[in-house]
N, C-alpha and C positions, 0 to 999 in steps of 0.2 A: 380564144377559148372555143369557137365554133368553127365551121365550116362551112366554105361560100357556098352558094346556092347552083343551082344548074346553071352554066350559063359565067359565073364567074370568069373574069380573066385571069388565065396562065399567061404570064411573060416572059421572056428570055431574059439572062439565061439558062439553059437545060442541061445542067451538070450533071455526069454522068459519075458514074460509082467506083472507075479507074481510081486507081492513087490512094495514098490512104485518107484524104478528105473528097473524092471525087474531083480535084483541081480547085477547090473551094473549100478554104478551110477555116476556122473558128473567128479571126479577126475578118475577115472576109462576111461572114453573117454579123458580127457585131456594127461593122460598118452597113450593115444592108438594115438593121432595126433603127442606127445612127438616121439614116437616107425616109425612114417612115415605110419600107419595104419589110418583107419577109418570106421565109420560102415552105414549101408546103412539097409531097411529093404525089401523085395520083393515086397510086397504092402501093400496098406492102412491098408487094414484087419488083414493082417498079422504080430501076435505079436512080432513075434521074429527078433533079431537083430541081423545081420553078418556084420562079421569083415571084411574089405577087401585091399588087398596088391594087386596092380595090379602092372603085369610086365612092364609096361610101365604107364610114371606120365603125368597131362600134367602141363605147369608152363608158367604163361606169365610175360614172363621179364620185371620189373620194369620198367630196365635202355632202353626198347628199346622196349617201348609201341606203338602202332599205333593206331590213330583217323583217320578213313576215310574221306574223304576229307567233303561229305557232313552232316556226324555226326559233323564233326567240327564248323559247321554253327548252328548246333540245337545245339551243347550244348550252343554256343554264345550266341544264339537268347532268351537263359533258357523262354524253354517251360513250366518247371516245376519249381516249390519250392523243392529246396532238403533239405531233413530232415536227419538228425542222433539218432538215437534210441530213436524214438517216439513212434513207431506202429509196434515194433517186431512182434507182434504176429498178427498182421495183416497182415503183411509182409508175416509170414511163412503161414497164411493159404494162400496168394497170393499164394505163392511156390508150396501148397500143391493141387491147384484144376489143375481139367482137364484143359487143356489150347488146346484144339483139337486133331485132329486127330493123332498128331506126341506126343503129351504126356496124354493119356484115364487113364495113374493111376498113383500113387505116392509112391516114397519111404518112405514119411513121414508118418510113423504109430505113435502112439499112446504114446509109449517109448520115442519114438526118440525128440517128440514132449516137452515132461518132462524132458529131457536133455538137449535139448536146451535150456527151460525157465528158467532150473535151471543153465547153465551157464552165459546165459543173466544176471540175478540176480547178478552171480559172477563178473561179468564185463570181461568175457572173449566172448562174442557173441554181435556182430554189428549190425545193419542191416541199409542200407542208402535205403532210401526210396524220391522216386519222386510224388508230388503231385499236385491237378490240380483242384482247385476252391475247396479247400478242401476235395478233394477227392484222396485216396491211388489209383495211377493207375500204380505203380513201383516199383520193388527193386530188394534188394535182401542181402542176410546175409550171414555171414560168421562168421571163430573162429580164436581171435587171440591169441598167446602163442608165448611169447617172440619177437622175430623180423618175426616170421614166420604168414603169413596171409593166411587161408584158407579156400578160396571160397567157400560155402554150395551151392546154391542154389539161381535164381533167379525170375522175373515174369514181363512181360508187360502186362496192359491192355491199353494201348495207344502207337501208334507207337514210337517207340524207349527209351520209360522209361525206359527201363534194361539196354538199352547201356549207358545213360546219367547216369545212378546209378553206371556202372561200372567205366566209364570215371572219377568221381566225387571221388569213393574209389581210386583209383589208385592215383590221386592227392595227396590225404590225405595220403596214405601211404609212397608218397615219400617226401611230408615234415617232414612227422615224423616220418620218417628214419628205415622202415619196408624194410627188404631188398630181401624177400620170397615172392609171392605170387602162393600160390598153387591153381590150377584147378581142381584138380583128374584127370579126362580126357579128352583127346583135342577132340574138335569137331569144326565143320566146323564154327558154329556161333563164335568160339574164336579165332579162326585161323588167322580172318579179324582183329583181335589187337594186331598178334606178338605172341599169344602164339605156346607155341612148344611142343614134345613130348622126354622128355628123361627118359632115362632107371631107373629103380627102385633107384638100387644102386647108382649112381649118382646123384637121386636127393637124397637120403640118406644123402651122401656127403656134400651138400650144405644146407642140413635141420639143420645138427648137431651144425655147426655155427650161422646159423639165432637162433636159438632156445635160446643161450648165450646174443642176441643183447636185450638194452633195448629201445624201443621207444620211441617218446616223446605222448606218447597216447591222450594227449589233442589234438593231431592233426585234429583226428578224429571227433571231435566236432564244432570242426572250422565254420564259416561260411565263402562258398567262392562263387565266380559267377564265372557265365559257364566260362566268358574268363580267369580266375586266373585258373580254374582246368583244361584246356587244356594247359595252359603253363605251369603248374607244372607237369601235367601227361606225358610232352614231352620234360622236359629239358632234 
């Protein structure tokens, strides 16, 4: 759900935007999230796609999630309507615009964009989404594969719709029994709900088993209220 730091490593290989998956198509990235990899692309413009292994993961623990005390009041209060994969792709174009000074471009190119749709299709891509007099002002999506869940990317346009769409996924995932959630990389906004930074290889470790687990994926569909997803995201 973040973005490497200056200095991150891009690794081959650099698919290009030929074809209609750029040579690189849907089971091709499910086998690359399989592998503990994932691809990212430099910007909008920019066709190509790199692979990327970072020496350090980040992961925010299921069993030992944190609701700040006054997130815990707004998710209660449900500011929003939350949705389960209605408006994917509104969702990803949320993801994908400028969102200010701290994000002016996007990894979401044009490939990446037809990979994702085409998993969504598969029923391996989420997206929970907060909404607000019918209006998309939140979310955010992710890919799941076997017990393993992993965070893409999120967006507010109203104060704290990302966190209430994360709070709302994390519920969901621990009723139905998803035992992974991956970040890619820790950042200061994930830090405030428990997530942590461990080493490649060990989150390797812990990937290989989730990956075995089978969900109960209806979970995800569920309808719940803010006070059901704070106590499920906390037992």
């Amino acid at each position: 759900m973040g973005r490497p730091s200056e200095g991150a490593g891009l690794t081959d290989p650099d698919f290009s935007a030929s074809g209609p998956y750029g040579g690189f198509g849907p089971e091709d990235l499910l086998a690359c999230y399989a592998r503990g990899v994932f691809p990212m692309a430099e910007a909008r413009d920019d066709p190509r796609i790199f692979i990327i292994e970072p020496d350090q993961r980040g992961v925010i623990p299921l069993d030992a999630f944190h609701i700040p005390t006054r997130l815990r009041r707004t998710v209660r209060s449900e500011p929003f309507e939350v949705r389960v994969d209605t408006a994917f792709e509104a969702v990803l174009d949320g993801c994908a615009a400028v969102q200010g000074p701290e994000r002016e471009d996007t990894w979401i190119n044009a490939p990446i964009r037809r990979l994702y749709a085409a998993l969504f299709a598969m029923g391996h891509v989420h997206s929970i989404e907060c909404w607000k007099e019918e209006r998309l002002v939140g979310g955010l999506y992710g890919v799941s594969l076997g017990g393993a869940f992993f965070g893409e990317s999120m967006f507010s346009r109203e104060r704290d719709a990302s966190k209430v769409a994360l709070v709302h996924l994390v519920a969901r995932l621990r009723k139905g029994g998803w035992p992974l959630l991956d970040a890619q990389f820790l950042t200061e906004h994930l830090s405030q709900f428990g997530a942590v930074e461990t080493p490649q290889a060990a989150y390797l470790r812990r990937l290989k088993p989730a990956l075995s687990v089978t969900p109960d994926q209806a979970a995800l569909l569920e309808v719940i209220d803010g006070t059901e997803a704070v106590a499920l995201a906390t037992a």
